[in-house]
VOROTI-516284 format. One record per residue (C-alpha): residue in one letter; x, y, z. Coordinates in steps of 0.5 Angstrom, whole numbers, plus 2048, in hexadecimal, padded with zeros to 3 digits. Layout:
drenza_px_py_pz
A_X_Y_Z
...
//
This chain:
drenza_px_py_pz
X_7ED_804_7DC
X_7F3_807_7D9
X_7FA_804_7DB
X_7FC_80A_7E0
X_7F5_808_7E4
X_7F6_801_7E4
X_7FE_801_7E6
X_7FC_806_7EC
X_7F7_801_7ED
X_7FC_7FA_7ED
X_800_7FF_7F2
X_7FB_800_7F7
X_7F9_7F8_7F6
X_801_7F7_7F9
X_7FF_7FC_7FF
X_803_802_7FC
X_801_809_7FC
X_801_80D_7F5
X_7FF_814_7F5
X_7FE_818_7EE
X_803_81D_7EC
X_803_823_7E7
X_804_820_7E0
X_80B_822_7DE
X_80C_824_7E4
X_80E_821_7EC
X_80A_825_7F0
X_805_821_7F3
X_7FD_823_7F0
X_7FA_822_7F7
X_7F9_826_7FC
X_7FC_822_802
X_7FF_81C_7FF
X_804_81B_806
X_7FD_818_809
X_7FF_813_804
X_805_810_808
X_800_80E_80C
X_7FA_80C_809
X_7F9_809_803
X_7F5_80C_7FD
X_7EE_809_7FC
X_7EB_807_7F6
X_7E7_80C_7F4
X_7ED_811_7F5
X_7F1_80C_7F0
X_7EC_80C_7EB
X_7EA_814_7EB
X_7F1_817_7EC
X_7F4_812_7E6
X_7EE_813_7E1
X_7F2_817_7DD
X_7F8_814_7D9
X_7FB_81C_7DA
X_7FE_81B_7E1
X_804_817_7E4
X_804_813_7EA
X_809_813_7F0
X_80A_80C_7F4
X_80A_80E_7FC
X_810_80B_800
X_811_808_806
X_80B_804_805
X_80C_7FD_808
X_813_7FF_808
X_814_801_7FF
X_81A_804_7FF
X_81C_807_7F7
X_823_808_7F6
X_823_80E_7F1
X_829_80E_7EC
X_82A_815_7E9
X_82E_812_7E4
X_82E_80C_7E0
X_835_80C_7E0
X_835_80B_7E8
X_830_806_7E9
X_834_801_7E4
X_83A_802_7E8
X_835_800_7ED
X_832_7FA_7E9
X_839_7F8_7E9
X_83A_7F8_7F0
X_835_7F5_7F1
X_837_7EE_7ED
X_83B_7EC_7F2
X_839_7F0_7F9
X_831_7EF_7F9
X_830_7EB_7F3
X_828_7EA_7F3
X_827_7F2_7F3
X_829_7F4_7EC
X_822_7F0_7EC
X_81E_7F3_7EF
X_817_7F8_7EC
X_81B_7FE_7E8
X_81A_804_7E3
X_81D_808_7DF
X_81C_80F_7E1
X_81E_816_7DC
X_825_815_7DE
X_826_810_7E3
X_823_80A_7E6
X_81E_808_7EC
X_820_801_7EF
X_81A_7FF_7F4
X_81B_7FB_7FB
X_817_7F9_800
X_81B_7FA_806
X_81A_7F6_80E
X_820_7FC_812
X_81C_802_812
X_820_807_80C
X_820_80F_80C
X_820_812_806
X_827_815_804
X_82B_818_7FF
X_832_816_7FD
X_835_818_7F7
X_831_816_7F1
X_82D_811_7F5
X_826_813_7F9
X_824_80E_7FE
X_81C_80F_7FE
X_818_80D_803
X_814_80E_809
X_812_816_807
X_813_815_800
X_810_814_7F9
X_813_811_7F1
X_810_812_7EC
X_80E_80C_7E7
X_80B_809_7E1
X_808_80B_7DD
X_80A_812_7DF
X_80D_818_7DB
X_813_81C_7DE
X_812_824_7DC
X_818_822_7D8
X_813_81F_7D4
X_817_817_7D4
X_811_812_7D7
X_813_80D_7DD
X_813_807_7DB
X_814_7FF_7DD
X_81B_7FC_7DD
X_819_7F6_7E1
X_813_7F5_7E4
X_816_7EF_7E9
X_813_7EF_7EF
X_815_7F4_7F5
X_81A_7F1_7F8
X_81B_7F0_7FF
X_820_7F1_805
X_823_7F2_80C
X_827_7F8_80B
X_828_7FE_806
X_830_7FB_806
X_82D_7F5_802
X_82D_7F9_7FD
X_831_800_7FD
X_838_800_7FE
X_83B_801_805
X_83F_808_802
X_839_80A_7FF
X_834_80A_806
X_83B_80E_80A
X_839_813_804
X_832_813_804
//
């Protein structure tokens, strides 16, 4: 089993959905992958689409409340991290990646969260997808794991991005 297979597996055994996605690329490589907002792929799915190592994989959001904030730059989610130290201390620990540019910080989230935008930053959830390990951006850079803490878990999306921040988003 290739390494691409076996993390889409590790998702769908934690009861999220991942889709493929065109390698070197984020367009997903399946015909309807919005049916997957509602429905988990099965195995059988997993292990024929992730067979070859020349695709990409996209983490569904809104499963059981993930939520990825999408730092498009680097620079940002330092000022974030630095944020969080003192507002929400235990966020800079949850599951993270670096992206082409930026980074993804995932949660699980209790308050139903829509996606948005705010300068900088895309909230991804319900509706949505990320791209993740060990995929390839069309840049041609990988995403790969900065922390692979568990998924932190918390009420409500102010718990871990700064009230100025949601009153843009």
């Amino acid at each position: 089993m290739n390494t691409l297979t076996a993390t889409a597996e590790h998702w769908l055994n934690d009861g999220i959905a991942c889709i493929p996605v065109a390698y070197r690329d984020k367009r997903p490589a399946v015909a309807s992958w919005r049916e997957f907002q509602t429905r988990l792929p099965t195995l059988a799915e997993i292990r024929q689409w992730f067979q070859s190592r020349l695709t990409n994989m996209a983490i569904v959001t809104g499963w059981r409340g993930l939520v990825v904030l999408d730092f498009d730059q680097r620079p940002l989610y330092e000022l974030w991290r630095d944020w969080s130290r003192e507002a929400a201390p235990n966020a800079r620990f949850s599951h993270t990646v670096q992206t082409s540019r930026g980074v993804h910080v995932y949660f699980f989230i209790d308050e139903p969260t829509p996606t948005a935008k705010a300068p900088g930053i895309d909230i991804k959830a319900a509706g949505g997808y990320v791209l993740a390990p060990p995929s390839i951006h069309p840049s041609g850079r990988p995403y790969r794991l900065l922390s692979d803490a568990p998924i932190l878990r918390v009420d409500r999306l102010a718990c871990v991005v700064p009230p100025g921040l949601l009153a843009l988003a």
